[in-house]
TINUMAR-644812 format. One record per residue: residue number from 1; x, y, z of N, C-alpha, C, O, CB in turn. Coordinates in Angstrom, 2 decimals. Glycine has a CB too. Layout:
BEGIN
+-----+---------+---------+---------+---------+---------+---------+---------+---------+---------+---------+---------+---------+---------+---------+---------+
! pos !      nX !      nY !      nZ !     caX !     caY !     caZ !      cX !      cY !      cZ !      oX !      oY !      oZ !     cbX !     cbY !     cbZ !
+-----+---------+---------+---------+---------+---------+---------+---------+---------+---------+---------+---------+---------+---------+---------+---------+
! NUM !       X !       Y !       Z !       X !       Y !       Z !       X !       Y !       Z !       X !       Y !       Z !       X !       Y !       Z !
...
+-----+---------+---------+---------+---------+---------+---------+---------+---------+---------+---------+---------+---------+---------+---------+---------+
This chain:
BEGIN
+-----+---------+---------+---------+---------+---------+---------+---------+---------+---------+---------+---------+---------+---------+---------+---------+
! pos !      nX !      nY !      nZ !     caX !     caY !     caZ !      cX !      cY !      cZ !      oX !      oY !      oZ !     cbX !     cbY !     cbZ !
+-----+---------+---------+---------+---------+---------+---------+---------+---------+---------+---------+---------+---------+---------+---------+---------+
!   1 !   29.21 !    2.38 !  -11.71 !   28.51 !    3.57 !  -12.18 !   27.53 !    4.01 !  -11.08 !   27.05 !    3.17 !  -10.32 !   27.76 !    3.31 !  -13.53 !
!   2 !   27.29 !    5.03 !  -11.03 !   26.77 !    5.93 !   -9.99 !   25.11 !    5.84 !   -9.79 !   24.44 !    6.01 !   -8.77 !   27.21 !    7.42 !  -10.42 !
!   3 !   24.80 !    5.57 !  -10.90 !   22.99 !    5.23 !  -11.36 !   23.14 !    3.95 !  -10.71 !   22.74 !    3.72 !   -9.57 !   22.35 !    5.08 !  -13.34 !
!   4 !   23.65 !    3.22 !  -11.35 !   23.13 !    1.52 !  -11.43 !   23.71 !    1.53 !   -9.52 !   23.04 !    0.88 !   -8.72 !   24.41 !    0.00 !  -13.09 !
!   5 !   24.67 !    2.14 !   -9.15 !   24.80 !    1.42 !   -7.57 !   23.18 !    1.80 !   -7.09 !   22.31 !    0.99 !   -6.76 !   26.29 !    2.34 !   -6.28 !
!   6 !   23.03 !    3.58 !   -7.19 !   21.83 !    4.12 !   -6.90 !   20.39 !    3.35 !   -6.81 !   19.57 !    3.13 !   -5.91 !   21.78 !    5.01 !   -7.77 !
!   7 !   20.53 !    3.02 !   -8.34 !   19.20 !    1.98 !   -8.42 !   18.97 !    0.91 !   -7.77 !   17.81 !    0.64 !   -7.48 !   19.00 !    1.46 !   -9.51 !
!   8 !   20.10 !   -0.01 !   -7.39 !   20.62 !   -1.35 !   -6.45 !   20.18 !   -0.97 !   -5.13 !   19.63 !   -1.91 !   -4.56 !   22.38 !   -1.68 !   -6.41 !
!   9 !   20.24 !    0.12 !   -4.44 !   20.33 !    0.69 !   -3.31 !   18.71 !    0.91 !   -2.97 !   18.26 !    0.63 !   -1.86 !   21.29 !    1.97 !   -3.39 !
!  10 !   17.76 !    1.55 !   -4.23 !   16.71 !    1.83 !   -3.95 !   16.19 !    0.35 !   -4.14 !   15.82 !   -0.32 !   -3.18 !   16.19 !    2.99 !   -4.67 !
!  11 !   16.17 !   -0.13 !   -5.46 !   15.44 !   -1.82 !   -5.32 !   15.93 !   -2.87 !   -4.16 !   15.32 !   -3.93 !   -4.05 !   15.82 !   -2.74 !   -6.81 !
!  12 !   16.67 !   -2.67 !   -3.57 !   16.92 !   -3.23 !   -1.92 !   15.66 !   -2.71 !   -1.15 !   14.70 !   -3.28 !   -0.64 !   18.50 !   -2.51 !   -1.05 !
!  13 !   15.93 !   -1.74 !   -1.24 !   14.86 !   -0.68 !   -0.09 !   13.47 !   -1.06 !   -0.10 !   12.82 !   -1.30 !    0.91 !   14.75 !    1.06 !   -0.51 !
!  14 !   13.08 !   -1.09 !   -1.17 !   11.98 !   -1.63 !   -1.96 !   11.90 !   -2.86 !   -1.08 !   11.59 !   -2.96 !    0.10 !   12.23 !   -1.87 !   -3.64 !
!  15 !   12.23 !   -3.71 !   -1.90 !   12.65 !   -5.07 !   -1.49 !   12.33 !   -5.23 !   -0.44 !   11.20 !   -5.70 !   -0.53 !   13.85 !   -5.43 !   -1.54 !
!  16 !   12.70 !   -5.11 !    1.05 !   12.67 !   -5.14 !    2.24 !   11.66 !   -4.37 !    2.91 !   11.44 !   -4.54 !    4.11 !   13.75 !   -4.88 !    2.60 !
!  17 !   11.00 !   -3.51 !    2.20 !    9.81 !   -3.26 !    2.49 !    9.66 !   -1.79 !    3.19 !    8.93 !   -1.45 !    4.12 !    9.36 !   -4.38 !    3.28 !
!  18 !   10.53 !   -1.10 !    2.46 !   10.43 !    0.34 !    2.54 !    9.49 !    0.57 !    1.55 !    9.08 !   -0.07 !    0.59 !   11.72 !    1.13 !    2.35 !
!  19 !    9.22 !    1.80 !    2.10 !    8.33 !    2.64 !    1.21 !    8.86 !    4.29 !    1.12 !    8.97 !    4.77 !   -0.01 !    6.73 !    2.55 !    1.86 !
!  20 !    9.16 !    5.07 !    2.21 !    9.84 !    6.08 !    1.96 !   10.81 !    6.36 !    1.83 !   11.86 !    6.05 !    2.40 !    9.74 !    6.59 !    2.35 !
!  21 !   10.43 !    7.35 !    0.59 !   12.46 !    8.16 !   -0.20 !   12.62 !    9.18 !    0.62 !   11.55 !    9.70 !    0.94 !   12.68 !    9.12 !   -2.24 !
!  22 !   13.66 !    9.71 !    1.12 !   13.81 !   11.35 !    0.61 !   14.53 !   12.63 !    0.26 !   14.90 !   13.28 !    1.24 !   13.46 !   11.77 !    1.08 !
!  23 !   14.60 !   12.77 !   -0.08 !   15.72 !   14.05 !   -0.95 !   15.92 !   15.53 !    0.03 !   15.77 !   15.79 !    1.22 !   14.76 !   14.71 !   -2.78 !
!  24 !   16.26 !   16.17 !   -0.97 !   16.43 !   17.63 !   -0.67 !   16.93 !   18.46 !   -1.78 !   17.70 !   17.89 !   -2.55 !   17.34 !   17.82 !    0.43 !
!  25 !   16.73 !   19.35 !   -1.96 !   16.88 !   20.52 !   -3.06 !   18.48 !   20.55 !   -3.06 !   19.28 !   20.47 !   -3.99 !   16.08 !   22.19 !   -2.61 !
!  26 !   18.65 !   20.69 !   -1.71 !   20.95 !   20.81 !   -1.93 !   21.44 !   19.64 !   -2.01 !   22.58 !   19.82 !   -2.43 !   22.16 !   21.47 !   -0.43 !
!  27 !   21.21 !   18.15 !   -1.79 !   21.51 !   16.71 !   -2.10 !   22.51 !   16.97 !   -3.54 !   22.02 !   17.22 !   -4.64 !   19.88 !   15.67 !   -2.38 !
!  28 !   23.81 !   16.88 !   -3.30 !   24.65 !   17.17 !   -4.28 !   24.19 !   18.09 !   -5.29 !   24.10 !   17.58 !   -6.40 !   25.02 !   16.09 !   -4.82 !
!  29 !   23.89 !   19.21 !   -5.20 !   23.92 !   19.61 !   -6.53 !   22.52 !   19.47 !   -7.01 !   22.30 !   20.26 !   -7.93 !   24.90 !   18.81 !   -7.36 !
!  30 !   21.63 !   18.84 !   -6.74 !   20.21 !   17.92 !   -7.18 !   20.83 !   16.63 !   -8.12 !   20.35 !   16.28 !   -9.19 !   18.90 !   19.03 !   -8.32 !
!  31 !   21.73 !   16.16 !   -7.61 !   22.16 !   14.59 !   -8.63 !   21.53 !   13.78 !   -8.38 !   21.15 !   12.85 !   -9.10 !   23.46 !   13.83 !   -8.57 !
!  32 !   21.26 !   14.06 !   -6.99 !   20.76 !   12.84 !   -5.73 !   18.70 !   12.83 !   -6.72 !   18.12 !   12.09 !   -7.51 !   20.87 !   13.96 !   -3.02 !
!  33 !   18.44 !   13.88 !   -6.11 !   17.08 !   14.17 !   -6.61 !   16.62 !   13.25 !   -8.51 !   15.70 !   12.57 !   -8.97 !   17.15 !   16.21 !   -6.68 !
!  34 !   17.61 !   13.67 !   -8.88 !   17.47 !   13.10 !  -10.49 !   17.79 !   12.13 !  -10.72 !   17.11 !   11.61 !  -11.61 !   18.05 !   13.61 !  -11.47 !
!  35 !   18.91 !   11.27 !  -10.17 !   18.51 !   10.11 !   -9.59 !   17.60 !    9.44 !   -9.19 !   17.26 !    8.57 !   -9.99 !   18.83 !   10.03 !   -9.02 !
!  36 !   16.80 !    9.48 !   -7.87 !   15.81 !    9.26 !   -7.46 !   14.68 !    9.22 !   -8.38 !   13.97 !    8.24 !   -8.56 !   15.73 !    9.94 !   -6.60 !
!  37 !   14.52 !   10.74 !   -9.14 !   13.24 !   10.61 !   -9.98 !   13.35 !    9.61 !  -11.38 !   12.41 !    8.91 !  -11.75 !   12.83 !   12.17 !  -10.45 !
!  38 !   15.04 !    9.66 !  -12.29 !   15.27 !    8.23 !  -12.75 !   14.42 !    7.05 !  -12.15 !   13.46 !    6.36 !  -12.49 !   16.69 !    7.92 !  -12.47 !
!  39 !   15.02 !    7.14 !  -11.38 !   14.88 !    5.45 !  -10.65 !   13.33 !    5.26 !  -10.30 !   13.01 !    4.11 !  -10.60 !   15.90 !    5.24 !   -8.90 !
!  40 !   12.55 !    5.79 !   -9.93 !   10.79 !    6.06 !   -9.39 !   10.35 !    5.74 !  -10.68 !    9.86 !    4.63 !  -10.88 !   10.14 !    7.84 !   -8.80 !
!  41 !   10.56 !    7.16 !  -12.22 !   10.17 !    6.44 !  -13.51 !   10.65 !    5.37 !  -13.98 !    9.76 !    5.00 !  -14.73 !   10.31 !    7.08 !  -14.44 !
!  42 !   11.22 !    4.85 !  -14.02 !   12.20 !    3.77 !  -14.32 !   10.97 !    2.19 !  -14.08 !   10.42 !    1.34 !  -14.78 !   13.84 !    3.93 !  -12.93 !
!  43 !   11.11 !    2.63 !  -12.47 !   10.44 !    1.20 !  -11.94 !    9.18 !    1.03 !  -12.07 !    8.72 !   -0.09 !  -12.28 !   10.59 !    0.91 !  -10.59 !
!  44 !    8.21 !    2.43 !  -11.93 !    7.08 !    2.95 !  -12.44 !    6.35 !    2.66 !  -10.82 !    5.38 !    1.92 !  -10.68 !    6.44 !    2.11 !  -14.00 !
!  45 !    6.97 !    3.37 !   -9.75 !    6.70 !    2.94 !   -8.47 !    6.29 !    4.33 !   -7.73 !    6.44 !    4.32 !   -6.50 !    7.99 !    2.13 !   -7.82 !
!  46 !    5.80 !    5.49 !   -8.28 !    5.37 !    6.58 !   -7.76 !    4.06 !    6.43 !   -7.08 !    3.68 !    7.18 !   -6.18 !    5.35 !    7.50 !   -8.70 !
!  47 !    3.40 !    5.41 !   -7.55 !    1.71 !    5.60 !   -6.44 !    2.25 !    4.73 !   -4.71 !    1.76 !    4.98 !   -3.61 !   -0.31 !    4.12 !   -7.55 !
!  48 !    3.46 !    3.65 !   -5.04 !    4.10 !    2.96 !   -4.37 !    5.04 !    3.53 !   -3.23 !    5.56 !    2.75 !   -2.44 !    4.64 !    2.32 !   -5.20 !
!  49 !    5.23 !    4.77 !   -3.15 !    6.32 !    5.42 !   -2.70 !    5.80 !    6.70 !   -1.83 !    4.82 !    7.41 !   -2.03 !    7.22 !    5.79 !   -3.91 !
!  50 !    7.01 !    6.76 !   -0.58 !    5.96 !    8.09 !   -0.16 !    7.25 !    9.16 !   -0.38 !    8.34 !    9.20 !    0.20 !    5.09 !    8.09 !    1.86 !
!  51 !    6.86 !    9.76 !   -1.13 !    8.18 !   10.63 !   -1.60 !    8.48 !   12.19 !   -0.81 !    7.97 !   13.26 !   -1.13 !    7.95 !   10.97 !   -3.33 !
!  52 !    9.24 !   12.01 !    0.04 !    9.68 !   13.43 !    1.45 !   10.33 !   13.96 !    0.63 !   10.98 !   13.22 !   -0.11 !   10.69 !   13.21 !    3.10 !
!  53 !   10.44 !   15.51 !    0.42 !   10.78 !   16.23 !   -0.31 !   11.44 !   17.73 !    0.84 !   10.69 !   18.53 !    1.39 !    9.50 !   16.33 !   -1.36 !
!  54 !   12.39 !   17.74 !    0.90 !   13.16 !   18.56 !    2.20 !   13.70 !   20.40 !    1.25 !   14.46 !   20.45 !    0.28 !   15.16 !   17.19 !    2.88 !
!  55 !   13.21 !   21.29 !    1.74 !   13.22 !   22.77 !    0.83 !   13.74 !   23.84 !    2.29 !   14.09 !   23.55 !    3.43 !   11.12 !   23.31 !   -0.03 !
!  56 !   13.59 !   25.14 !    1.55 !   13.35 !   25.98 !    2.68 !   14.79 !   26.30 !    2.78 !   15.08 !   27.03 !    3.73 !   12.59 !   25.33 !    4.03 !
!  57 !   15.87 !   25.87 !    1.92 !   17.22 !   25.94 !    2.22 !   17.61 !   27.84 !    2.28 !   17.06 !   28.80 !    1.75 !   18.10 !   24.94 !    0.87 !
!  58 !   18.72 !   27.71 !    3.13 !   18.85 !   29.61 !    3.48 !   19.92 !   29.69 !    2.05 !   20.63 !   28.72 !    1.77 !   19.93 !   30.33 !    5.63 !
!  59 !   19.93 !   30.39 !    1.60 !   19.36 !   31.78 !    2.11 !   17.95 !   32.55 !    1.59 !   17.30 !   33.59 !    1.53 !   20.44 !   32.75 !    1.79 !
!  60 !   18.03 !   30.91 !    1.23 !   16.23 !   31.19 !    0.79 !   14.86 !   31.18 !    1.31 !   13.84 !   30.88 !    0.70 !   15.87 !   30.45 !    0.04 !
!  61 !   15.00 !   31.67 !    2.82 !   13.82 !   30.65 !    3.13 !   12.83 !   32.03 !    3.22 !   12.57 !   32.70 !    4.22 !   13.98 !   29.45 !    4.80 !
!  62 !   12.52 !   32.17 !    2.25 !   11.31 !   33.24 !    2.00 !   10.09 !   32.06 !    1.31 !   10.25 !   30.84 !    1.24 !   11.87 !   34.81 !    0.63 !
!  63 !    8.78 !   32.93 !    0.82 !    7.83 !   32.05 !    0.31 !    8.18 !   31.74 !   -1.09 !    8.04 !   30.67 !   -1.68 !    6.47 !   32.60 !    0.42 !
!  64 !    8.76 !   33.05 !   -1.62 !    9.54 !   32.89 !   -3.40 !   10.42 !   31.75 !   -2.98 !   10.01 !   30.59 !   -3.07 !   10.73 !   34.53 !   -4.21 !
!  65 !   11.65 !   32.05 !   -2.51 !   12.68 !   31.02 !   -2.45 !   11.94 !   29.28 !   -2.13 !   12.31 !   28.25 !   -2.70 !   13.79 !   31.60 !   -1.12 !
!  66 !   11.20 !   29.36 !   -1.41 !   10.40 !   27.78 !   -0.53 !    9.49 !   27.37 !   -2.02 !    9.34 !   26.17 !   -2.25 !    8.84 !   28.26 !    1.43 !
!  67 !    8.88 !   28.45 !   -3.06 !    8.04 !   27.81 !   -3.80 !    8.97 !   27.37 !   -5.27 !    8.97 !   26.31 !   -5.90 !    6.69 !   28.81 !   -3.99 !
!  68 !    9.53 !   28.30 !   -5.46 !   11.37 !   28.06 !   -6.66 !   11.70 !   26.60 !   -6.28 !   11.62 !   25.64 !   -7.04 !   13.30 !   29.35 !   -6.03 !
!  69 !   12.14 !   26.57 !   -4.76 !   13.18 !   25.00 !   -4.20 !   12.19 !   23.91 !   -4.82 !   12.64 !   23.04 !   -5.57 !   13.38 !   24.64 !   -1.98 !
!  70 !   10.77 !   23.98 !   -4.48 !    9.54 !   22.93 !   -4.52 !    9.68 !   22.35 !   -6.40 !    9.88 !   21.28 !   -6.97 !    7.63 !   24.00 !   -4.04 !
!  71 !    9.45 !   23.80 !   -6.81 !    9.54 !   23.69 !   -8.07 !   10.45 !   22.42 !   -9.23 !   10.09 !   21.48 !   -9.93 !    9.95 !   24.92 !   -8.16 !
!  72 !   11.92 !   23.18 !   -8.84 !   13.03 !   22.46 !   -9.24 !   12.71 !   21.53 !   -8.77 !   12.09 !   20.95 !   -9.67 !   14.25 !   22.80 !   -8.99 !
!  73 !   12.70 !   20.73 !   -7.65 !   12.94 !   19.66 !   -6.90 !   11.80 !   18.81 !   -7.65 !   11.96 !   17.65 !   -8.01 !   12.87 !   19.90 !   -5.24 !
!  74 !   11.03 !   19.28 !   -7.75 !    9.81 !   18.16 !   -8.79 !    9.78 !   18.10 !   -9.94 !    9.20 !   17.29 !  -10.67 !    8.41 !   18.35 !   -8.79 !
!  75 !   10.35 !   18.88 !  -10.16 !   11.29 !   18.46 !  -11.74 !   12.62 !   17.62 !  -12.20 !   12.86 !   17.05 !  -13.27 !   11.77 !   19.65 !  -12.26 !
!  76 !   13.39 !   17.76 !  -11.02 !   14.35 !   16.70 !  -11.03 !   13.68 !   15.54 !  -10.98 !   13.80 !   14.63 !  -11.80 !   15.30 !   16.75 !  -10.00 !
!  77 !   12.75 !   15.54 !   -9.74 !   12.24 !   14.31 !   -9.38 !   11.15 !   13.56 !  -10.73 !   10.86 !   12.37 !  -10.62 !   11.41 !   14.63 !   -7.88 !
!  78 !   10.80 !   14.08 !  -11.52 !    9.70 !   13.49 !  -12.67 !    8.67 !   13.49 !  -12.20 !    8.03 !   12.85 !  -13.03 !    9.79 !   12.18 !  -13.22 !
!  79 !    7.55 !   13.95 !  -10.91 !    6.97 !   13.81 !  -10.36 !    6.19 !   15.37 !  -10.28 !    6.75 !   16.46 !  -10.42 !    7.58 !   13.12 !   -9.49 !
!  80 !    4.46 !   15.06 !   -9.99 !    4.18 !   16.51 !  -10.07 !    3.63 !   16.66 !   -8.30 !    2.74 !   17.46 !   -8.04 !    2.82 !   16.93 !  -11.50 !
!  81 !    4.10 !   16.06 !   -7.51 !    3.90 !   16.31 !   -6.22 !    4.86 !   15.82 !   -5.06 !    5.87 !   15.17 !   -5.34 !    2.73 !   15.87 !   -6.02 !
!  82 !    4.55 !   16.13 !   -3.77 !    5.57 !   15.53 !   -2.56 !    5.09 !   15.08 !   -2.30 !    3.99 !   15.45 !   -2.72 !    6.19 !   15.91 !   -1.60 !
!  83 !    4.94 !   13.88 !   -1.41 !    3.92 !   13.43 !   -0.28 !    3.88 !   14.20 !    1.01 !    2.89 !   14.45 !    1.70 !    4.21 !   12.01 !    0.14 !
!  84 !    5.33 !   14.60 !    1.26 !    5.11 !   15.36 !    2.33 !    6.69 !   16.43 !    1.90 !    7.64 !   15.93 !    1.30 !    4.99 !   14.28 !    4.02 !
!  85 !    6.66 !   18.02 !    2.37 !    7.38 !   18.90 !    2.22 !    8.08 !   19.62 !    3.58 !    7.42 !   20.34 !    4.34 !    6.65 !   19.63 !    1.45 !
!  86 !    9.14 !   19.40 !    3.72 !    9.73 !   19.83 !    5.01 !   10.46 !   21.04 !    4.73 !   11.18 !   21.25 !    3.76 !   10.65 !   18.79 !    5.66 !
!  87 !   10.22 !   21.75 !    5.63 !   10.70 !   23.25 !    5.42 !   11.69 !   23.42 !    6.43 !   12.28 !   24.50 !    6.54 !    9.53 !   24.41 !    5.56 !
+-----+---------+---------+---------+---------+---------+---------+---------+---------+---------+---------+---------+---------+---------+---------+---------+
């Protein structure tokens, strides 16, 4: 199943002593993203994590389109911030 490899993949990461995730607004579809934010609530590892959050995708890259991408993307994610936002 697609979660549980997911989750295996991030508690490795963990494990070994990562600390940064990071996504993107087009990451399949946002599967990838909702995933991720699963897995963050899940473990309860959001103060733990530095969560990169990648936007700005064309044909959007206006300030509407860049603040919409931010939006969604932290909603997939369960989270009410990025640590850091790449445009």
């Amino acid at each position: 199943h697609s979660c549980s490899r997911a989750a295996a993949v991030c508690d490795d990461w963990i494990e070994r002593g990562g600390s940064a995730l990071a996504t993107a607004y087009v990451y399949a579809g946002g599967w990838q993203e909702k995933l991720l934010g699963q897995w963050i609530e899940s473990r309860g590892v959001r103060s733990e994590v530095v969560l990169i959050v990648k936007g700005a995708h064309t044909p959007h890259c206006n300030p509407r389109g860049l603040t919409d991408q931010l939006l969604v993307s932290l909603d997939r994610l369960k989270t009410s911030h990025a640590d850091i936002y790449i445009m």
